[in-house]
C-alpha positions as CSV (number, residue, x, y, z in Angstrom):
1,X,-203.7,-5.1,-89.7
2,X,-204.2,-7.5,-92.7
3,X,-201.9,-9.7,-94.7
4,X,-202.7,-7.6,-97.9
5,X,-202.1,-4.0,-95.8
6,X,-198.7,-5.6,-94.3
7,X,-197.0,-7.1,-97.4
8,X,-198.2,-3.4,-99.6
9,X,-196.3,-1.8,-96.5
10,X,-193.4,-4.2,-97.5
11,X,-193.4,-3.5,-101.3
12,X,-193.8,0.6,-100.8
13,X,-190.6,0.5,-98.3
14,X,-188.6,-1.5,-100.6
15,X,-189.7,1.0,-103.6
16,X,-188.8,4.2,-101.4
17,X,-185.1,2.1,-100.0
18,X,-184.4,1.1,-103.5
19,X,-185.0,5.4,-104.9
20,X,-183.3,6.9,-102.2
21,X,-180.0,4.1,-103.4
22,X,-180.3,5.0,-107.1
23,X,-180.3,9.0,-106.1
24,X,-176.8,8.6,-104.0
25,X,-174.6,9.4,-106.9
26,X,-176.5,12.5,-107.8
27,X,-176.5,13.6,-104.0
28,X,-174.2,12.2,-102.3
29,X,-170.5,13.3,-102.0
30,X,-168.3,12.4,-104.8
31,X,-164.6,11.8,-105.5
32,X,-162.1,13.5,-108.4
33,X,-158.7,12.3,-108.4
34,X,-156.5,14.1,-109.9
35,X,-152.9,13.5,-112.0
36,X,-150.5,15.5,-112.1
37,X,-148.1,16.1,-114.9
38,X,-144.3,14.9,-114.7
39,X,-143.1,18.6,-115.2
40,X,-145.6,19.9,-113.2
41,X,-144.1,23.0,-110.6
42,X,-144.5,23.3,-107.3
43,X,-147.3,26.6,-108.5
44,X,-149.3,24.7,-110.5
45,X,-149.5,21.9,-107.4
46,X,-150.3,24.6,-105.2
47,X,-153.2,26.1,-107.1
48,X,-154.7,22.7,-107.4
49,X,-154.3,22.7,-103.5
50,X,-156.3,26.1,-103.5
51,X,-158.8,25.0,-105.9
52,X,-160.0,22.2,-103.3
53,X,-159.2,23.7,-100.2
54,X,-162.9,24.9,-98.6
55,X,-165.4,22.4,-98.2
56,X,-163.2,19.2,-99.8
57,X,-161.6,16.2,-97.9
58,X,-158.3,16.4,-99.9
59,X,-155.6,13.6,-99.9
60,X,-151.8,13.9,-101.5
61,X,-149.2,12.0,-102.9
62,X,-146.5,12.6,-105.0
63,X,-148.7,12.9,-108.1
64,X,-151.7,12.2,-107.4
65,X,-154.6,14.9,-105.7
66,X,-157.9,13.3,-104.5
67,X,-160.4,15.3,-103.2
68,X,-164.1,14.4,-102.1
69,X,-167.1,16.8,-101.5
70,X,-170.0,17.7,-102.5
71,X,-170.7,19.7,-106.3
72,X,-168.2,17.9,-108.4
73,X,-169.4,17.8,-111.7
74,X,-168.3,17.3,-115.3
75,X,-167.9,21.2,-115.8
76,X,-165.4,21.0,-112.2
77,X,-163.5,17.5,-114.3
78,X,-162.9,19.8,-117.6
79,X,-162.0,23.4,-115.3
80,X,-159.1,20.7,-113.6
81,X,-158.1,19.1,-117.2
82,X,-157.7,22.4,-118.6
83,X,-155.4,23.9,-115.3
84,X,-151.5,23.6,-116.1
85,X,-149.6,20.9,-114.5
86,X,-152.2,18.4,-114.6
87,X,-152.4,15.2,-116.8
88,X,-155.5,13.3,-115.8
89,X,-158.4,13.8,-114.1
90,X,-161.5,11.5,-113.7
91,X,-164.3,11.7,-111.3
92,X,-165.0,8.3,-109.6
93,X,-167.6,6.3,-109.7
94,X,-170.1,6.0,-107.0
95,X,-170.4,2.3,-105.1
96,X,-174.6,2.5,-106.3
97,X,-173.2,3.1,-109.8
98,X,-171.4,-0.1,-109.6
99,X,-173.7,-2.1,-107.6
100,X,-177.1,-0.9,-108.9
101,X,-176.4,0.2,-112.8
102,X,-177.6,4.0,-110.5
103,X,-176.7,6.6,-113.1
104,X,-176.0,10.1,-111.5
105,X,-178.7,12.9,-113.1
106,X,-176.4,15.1,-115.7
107,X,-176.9,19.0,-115.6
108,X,-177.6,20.6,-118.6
109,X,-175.1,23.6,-119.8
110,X,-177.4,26.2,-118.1
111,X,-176.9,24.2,-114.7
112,X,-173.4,23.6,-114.4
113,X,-171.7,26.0,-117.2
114,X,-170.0,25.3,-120.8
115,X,-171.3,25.6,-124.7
116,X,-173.5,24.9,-127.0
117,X,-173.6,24.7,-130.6
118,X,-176.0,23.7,-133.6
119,X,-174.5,23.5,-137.2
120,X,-176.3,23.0,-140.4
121,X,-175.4,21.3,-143.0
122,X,-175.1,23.1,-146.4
123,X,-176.8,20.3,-148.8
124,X,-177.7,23.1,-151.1
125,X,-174.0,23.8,-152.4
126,X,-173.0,19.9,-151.6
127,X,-175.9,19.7,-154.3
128,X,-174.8,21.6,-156.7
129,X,-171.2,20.5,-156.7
130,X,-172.8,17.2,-157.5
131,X,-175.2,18.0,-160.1
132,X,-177.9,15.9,-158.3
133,X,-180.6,15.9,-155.7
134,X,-179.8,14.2,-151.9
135,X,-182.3,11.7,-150.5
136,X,-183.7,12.1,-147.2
137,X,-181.8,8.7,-146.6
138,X,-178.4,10.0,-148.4
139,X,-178.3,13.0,-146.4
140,X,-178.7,11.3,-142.9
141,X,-175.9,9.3,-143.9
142,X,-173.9,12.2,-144.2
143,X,-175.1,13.9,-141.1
144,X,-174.0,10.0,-139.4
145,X,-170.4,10.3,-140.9
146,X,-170.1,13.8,-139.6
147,X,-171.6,13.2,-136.5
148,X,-168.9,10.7,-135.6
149,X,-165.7,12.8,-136.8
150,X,-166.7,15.6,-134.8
151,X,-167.0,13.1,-131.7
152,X,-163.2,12.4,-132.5
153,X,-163.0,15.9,-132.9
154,X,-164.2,16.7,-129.7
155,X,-162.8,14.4,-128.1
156,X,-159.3,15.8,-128.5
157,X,-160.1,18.4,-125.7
158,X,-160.8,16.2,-123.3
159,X,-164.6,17.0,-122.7
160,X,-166.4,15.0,-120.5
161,X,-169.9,13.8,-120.8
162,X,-170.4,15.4,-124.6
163,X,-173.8,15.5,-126.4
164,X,-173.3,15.4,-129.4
165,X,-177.0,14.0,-131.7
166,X,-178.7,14.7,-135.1
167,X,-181.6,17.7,-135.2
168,X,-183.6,16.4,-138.0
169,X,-181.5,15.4,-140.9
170,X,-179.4,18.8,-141.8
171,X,-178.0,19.5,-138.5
172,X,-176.5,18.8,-135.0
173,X,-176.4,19.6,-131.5
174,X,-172.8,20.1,-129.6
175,X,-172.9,20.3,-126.0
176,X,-169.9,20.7,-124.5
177,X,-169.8,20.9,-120.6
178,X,-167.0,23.0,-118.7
179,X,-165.9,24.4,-121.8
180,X,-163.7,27.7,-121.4
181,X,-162.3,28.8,-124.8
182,X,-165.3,28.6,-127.5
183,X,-163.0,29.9,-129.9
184,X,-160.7,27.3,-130.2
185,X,-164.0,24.5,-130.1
186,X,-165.3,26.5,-132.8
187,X,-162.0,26.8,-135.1
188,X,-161.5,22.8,-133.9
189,X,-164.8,21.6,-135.2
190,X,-166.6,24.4,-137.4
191,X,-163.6,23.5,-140.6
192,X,-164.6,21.1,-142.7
193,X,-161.0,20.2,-143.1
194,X,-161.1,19.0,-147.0
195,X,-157.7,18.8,-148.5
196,X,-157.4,18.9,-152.2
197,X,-154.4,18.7,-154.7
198,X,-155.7,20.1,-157.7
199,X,-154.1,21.1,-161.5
200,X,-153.6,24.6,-162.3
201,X,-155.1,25.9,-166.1
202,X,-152.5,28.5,-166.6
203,X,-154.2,29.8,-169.2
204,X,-157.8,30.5,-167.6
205,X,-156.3,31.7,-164.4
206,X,-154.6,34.2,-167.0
207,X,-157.4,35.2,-168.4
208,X,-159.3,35.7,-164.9
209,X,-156.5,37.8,-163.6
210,X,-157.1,40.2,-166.6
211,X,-161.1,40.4,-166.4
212,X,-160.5,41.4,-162.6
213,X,-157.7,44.0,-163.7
214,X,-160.0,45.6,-166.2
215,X,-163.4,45.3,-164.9
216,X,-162.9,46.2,-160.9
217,X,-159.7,48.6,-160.8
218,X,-160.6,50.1,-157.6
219,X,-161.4,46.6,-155.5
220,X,-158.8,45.7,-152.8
221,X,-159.1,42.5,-152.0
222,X,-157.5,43.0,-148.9
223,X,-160.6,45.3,-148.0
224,X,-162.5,43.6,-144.8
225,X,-165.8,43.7,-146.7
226,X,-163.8,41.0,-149.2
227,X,-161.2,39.5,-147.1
228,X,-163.6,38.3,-144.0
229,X,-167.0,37.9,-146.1
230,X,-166.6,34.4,-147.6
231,X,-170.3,35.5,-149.3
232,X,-169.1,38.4,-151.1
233,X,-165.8,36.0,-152.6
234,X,-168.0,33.4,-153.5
235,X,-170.5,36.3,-155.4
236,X,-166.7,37.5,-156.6
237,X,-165.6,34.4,-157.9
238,X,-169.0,33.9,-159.7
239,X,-169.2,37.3,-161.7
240,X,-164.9,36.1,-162.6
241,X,-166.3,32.7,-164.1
242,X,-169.1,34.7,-166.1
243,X,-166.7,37.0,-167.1
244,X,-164.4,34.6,-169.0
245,X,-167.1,31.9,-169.9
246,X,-165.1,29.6,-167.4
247,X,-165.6,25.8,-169.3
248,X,-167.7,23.0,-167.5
249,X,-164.3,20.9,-166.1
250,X,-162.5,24.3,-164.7
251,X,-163.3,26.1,-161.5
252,X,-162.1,29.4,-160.2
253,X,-160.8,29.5,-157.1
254,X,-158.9,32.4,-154.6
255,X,-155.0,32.1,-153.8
256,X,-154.8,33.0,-150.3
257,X,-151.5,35.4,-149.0
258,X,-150.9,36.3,-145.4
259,X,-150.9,40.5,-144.8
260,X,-147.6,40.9,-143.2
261,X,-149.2,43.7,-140.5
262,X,-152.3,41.7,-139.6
263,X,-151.1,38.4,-140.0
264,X,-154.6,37.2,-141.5
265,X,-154.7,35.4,-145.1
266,X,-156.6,37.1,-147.6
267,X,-157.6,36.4,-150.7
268,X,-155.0,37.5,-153.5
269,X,-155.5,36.6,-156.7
270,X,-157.8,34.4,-158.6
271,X,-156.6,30.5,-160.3
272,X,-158.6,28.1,-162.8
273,X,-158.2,24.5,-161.5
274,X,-159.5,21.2,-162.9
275,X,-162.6,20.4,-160.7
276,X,-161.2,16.4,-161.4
277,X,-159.6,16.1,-157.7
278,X,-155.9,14.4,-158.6
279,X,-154.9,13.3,-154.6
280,X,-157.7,14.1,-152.0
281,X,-157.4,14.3,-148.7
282,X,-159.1,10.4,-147.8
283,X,-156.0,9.3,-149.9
284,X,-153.7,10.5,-146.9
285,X,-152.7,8.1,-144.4
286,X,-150.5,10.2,-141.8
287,X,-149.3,13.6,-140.9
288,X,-147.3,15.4,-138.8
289,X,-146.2,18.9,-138.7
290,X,-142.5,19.8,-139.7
291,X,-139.8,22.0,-141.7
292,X,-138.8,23.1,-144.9
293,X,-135.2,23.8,-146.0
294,X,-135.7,27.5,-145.3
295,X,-137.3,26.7,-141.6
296,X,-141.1,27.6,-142.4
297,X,-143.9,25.8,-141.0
298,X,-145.0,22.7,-143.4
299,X,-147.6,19.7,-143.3
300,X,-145.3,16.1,-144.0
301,X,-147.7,13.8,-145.0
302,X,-147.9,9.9,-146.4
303,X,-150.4,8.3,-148.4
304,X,-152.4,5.3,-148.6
305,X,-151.5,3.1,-152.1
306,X,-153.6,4.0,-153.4
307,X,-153.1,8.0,-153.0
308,X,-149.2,6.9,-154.2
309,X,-150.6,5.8,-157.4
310,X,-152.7,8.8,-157.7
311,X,-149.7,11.2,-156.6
312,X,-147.4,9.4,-159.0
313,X,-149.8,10.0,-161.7
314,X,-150.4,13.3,-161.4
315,X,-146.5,14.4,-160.9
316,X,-145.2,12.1,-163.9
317,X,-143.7,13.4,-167.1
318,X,-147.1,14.8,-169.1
319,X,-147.5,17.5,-166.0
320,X,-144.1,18.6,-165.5
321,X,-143.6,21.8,-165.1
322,X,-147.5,22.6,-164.5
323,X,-148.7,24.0,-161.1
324,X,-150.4,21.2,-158.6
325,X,-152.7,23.5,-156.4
326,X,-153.0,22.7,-152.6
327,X,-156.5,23.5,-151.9
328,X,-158.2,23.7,-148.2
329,X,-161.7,24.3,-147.8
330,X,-161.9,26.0,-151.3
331,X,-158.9,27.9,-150.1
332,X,-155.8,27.9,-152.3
333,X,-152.5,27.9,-149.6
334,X,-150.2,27.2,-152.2
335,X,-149.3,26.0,-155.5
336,X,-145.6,24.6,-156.2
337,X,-144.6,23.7,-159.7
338,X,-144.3,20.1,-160.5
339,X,-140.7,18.9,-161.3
340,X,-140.2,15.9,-160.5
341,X,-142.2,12.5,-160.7
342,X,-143.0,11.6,-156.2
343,X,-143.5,7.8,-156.5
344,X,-143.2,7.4,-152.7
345,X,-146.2,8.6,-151.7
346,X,-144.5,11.2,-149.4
347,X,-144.7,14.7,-149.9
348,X,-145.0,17.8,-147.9
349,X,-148.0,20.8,-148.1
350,X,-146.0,24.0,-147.9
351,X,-147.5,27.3,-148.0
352,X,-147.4,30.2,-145.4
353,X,-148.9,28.8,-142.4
354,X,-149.2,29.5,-138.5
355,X,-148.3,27.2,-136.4
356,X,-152.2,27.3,-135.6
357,X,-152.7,26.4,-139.2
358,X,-150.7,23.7,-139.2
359,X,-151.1,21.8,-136.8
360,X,-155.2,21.7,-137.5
361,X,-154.6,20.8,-140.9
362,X,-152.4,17.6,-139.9
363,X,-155.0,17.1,-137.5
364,X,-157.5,17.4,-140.1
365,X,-155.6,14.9,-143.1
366,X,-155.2,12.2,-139.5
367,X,-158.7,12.2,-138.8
368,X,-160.2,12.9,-142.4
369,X,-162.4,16.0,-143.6
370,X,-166.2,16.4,-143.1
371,X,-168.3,15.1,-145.5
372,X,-170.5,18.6,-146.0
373,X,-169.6,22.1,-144.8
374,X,-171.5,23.1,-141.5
375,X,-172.2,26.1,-140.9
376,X,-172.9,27.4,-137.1
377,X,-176.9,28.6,-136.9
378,X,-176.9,28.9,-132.9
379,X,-174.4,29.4,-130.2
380,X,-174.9,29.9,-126.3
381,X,-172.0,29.8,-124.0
382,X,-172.5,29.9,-119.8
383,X,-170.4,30.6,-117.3
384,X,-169.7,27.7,-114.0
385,X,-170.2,30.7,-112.2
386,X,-173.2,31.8,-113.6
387,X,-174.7,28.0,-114.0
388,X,-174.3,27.6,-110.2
389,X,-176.2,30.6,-109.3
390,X,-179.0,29.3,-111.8
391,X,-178.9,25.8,-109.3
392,X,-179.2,28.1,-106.4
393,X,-182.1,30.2,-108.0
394,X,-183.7,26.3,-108.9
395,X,-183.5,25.2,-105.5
396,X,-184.6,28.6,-104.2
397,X,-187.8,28.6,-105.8
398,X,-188.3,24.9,-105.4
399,X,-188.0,25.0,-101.4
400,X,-189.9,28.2,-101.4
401,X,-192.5,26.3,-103.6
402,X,-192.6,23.5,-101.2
403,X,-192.3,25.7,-98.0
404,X,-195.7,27.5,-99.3
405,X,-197.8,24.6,-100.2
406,X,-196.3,22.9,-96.9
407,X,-198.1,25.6,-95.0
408,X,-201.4,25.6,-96.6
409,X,-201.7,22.3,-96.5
410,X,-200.5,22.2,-92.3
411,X,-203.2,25.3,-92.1
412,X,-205.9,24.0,-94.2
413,X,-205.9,19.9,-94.0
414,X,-203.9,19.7,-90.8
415,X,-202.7,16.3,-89.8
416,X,-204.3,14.9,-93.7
417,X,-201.6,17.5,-94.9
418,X,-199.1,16.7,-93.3
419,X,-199.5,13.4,-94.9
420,X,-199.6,15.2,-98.7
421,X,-196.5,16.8,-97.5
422,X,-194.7,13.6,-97.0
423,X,-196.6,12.7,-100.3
424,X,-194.7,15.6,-101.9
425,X,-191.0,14.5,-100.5
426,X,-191.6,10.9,-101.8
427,X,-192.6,12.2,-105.3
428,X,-189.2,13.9,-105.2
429,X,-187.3,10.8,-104.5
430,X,-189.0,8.9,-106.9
431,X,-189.0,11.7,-109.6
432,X,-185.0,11.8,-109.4
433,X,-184.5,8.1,-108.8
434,X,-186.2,7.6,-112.0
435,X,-184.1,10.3,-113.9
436,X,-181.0,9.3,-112.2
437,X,-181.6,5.2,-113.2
438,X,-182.4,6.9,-117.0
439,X,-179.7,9.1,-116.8
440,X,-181.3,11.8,-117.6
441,X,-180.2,15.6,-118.2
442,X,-181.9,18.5,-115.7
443,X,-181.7,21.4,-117.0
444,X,-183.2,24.8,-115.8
445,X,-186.6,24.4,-117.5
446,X,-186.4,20.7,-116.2
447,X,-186.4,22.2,-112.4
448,X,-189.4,24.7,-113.5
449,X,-191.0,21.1,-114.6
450,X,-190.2,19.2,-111.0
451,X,-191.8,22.4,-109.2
452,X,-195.0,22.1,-111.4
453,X,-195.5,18.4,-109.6
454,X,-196.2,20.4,-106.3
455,X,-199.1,21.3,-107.1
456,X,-200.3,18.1,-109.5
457,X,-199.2,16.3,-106.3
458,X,-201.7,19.0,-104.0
459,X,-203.9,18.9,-106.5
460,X,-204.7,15.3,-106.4
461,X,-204.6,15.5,-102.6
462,X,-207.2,18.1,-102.1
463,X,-209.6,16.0,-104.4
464,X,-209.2,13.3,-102.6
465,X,-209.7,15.7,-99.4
466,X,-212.6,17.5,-100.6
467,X,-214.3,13.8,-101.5
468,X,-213.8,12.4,-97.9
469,X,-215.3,15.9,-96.3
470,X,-218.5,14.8,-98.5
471,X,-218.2,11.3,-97.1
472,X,-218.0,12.9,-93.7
473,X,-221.2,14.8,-93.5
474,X,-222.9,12.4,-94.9
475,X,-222.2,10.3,-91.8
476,X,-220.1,7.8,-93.1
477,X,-217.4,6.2,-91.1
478,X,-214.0,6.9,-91.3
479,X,-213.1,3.4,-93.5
480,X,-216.2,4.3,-95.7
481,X,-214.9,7.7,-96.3
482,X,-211.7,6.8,-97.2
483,X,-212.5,4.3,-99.9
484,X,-215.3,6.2,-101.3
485,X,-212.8,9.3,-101.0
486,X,-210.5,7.4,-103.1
487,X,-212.7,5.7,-105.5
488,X,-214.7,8.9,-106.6
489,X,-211.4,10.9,-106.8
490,X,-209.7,8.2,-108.9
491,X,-210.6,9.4,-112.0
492,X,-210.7,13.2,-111.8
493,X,-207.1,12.8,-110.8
494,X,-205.9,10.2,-113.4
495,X,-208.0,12.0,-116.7
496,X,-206.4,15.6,-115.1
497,X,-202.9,13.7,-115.5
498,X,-203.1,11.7,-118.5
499,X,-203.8,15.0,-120.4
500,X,-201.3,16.4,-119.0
501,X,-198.8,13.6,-119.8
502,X,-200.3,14.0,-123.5
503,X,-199.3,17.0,-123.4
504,X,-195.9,16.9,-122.4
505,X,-195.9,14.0,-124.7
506,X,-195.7,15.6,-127.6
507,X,-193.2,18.7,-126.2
508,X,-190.9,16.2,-125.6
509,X,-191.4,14.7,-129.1
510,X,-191.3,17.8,-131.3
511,X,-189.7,20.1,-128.9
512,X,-185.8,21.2,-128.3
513,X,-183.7,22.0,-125.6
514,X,-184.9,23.5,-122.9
515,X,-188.3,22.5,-123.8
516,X,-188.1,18.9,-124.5
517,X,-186.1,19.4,-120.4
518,X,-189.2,21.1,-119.3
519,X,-191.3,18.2,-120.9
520,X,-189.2,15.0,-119.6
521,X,-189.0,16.1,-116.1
522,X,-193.0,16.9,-116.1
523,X,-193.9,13.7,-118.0
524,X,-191.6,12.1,-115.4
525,X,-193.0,13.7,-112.7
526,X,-196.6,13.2,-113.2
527,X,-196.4,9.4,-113.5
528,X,-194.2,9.2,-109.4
529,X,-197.2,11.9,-108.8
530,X,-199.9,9.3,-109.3
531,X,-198.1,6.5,-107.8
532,X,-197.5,8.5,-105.0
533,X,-201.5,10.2,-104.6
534,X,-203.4,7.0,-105.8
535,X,-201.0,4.5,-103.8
536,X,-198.7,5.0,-101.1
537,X,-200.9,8.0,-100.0
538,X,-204.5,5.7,-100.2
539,X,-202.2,2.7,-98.0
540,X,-201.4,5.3,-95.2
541,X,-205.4,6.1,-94.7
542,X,-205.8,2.9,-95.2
543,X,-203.7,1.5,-92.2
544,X,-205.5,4.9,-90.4
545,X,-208.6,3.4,-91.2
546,X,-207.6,-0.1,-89.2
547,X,-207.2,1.7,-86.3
548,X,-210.2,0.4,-83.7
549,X,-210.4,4.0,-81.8
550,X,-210.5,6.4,-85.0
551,X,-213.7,8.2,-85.4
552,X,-212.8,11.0,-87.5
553,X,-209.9,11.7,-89.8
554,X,-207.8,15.6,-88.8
555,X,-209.1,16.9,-92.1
């Protein structure tokens, strides 16, 4: 054997050690340890205990579980966070994550279970409000700033591994692994959390209470087609303004009571306030929920100096005894009567909250409001138990996939396909080692993807195949045949490819979710499929070739 054959040998085993290193911490066992809380009962430790019993190597102190095994995911880290009794829990890094920058290979929601969202933003009535037209430019800086207080958002319930990215410049794309209550995500991050204080026109909100006496006797506004339909309010609200030629610097807004029976707020009776917003909620610098005198549930808040000044302003002497309206999300929750100057800057929001209530809206004033409403346009939400029985149905198909080509290959090509077969297992190595150094997501239409490389991988194989039978009967020798073989395959195979790649190109460009997955792990794929066919394969005939007794190839 030559120099060049020997030192290609050299590089290819060095390319396969170095994949099968980087796919260790998507494969290989993994590690969670586990905290447990000081309070945490003796229960609580035991259903940890069950939860890793099968098919873990578990280890126990005092407060701390560890437990190693195969399947630990992100979705398995959030299940644990979420289980009472524990603090903390944090899945390890693997030694090739450390040593080798290896990235373990993410599974998307439909793999290991949790939720999606996509909100829009509502530029339209931003627009309005405003009086102006948004840029392309000024309305991806507003998708930025929400983008990033809904990653603080999110990151209150302790997800792991969120995705949370822009669609375009009007929406974005939540996905949140392992989640288990969608309803409280959705209440968490779905608010836009603006906090107003607002001056009451007594005598507009007069006049509005009378045109909705006189004109709509018969409407209950504790009727679910008004109470729960913020469309139908808003079309409410718009035919009130009409009706009372509401002035350019006024708006009409609902008051919002709480139905003593079903405990939901509804709207109650219409108010005029000054659109001119006297203290908003950017002008608040801390909050924590508290108590009134009377023991209801209240917001205590401070300002920035700013917000004093404002505050002071708007309580002094010229507004005292006028109405200052609390206003959240275009909600009124209350409206106390100023009598007193607050030059402090600390104040309280009263109003008949739940504790639910109140303790998102302190939240909210902590972390600041959104800069546009967002409203949700798509929601998915997958079970763990139903995202591992779509990894079993993946790696179904795939080894049945594999098994069948395997055997008409055997059949067909004989010892030649045994040699695309070990053709097919390195394109796998290198297809994940490449994902997994990327650290890429797999999703279900990503597997569908890897199992379409079977057959580009065959395909190139029984080109080559079909060339070298050519070679054959036209009594060429066995080093002949395989270079010609080769050679006058070479570009069949790399045009079939490329378009292919094109292709999947511009999926992955334009496409979405589960397409842009399919088109990743293809693109991916195809380019360890023609390493693998036009290289390592093309070496291993070669070094055949070498061999001084060949005479024919088992083809």
């Amino acid at each position: 054997m030559n120099r060049g054959l020997i030192s290609k040998g050299i590089m290819i085993l060095a390319i396969i050690f170095f994949a099968a290193l980087l796919i260790l911490p998507t494969v290989d066992k993994k590690e969670i340890k586990i905290t447990f809380a000081d309070n945490a009962s003796q229960e609580q430790r035991k259903a940890l205990d069950a939860r890793f019993g099968n098919g873990y190597q578990v280890q126990k102190s005092e407060n701390v579980l560890s437990a190693r095994g195969y399947g630990l995911n992100d979705a398995v880290m959030n299940e644990v966070r979420a289980m009472p009794g524990v603090r903390d829990a944090q899945i390890l890094p693997h030694w090739a994550e450390k040593a080798l920058l290896a990235k373990k290979v993410n599974l998307g929601l439909d793999l290991q279970g949790g939720m999606s969202l996509v909100l829009k933003a509502d530029y339209d009535t931003m627009e309005k409000k405003l009086e102006k037209t948004l840029s392309d430019s000024e309305k991806n800086e507003i998708t930025q700033q929400a983008l990033e207080l809904l990653r603080n958002r999110v990151d209150k319930f302790g997800v792991a591994e969120p995705s949370i990215r822009p669609r375009g410049n009007d929406a974005i794309e939540l996905q949140l692994p392992g989640v288990k209550d969608p309803n409280a995500v959705k209440k968490a991050i779905g608010t836009t959390g603006r906090v107003e204080y607002r001056l009451v026109n007594d005598e507009y909100t007069r006049k509005a209470g009378e045109w909705l006496k006189q004109n709509m006797q018969k409407l209950n506004l504790k009727d679910k087609d008004i109470a729960e339909d913020a469309g139908a309010q808003r079309a409410l609200l718009s035919d009130i303004s009409n009706g009372v030629k509401i002035p350019d610097n006024l708006e009409i807004l609902f008051y919002f009571e709480r139905d003593e029976k079903t405990k939901k707020a509804f709207p109650s009776y219409p108010m005029a306030l000054e659109k001119q917003v006297a203290l908003a909620g950017n002008d608040m610098s801390k909050a924590w929920v508290g108590n009134d005198e009377y023991g209801g549930l209240t917001v205590h808040f401070n300002t920035t100096p700013e917000g004093a000044a404002k505050f002071a302003d708007v309580t002094s002497e010229k507004n005292k005894g006028r109405r200052l309206a609390i206003v959240i999300d275009d909600k009124i929750r209350s409206a106390p009567s100023i009598r007193e100057t607050i030059p402090t800057g600390s104040a309280q929001i009263t109003g008949d909250f739940t504790l639910d209530e109140v303790n998102t809206l302190a939240r909210i004033i902590k972390e600041g409001a959104l800069p546009v409403n967002l409203t949700i346009i798509e929601e998915r939400s997958v079970g763990p138990s139903l995202g591992q029985d779509s990894i079993d149905a993946g790696m179904k198909a795939t080894l049945l996939a594999f098994a069948a080509v395997a055997l008409f290959m055997l059949v067909y090509y004989r010892a030649s396909g045994f040699i695309a077969i070990v053709g097919i297992s390195l394109n796998f190595v290198f297809t994940f080692a490449i994902l997994s150094w990327l650290g890429f997501t797999l999703t279900l239409p990503g597997i569908a993807g890897l199992i379409l490389t079977i057959g580009m991988t065959v395909d190139g194989n029984v080109l080559i195949y079909e060339r070298m039978k050519e070679e054959f009967k036209a009594g060429k020798s066995v080093r002949v045949a395989v270079v010609n073989g080769f050679d006058r395959a070479f570009w069949a195979i790399f045009d079939s490819n490329v378009t292919t790649l094109i292709a999947a190109f511009v999926l992955a460009q334009f496409g979405t979710g589960p397409i842009k997955g399919f088109a990743v792990s293809l693109s991916i794929g195809l380019i360890s499929c023609m390493f693998v066919v036009l290289y390592v394969t093309r070496y291993v005939f070669e070094v055949i070739s070498t061999w001084k007794n060949i005479k024919k190839l088992s083809i």
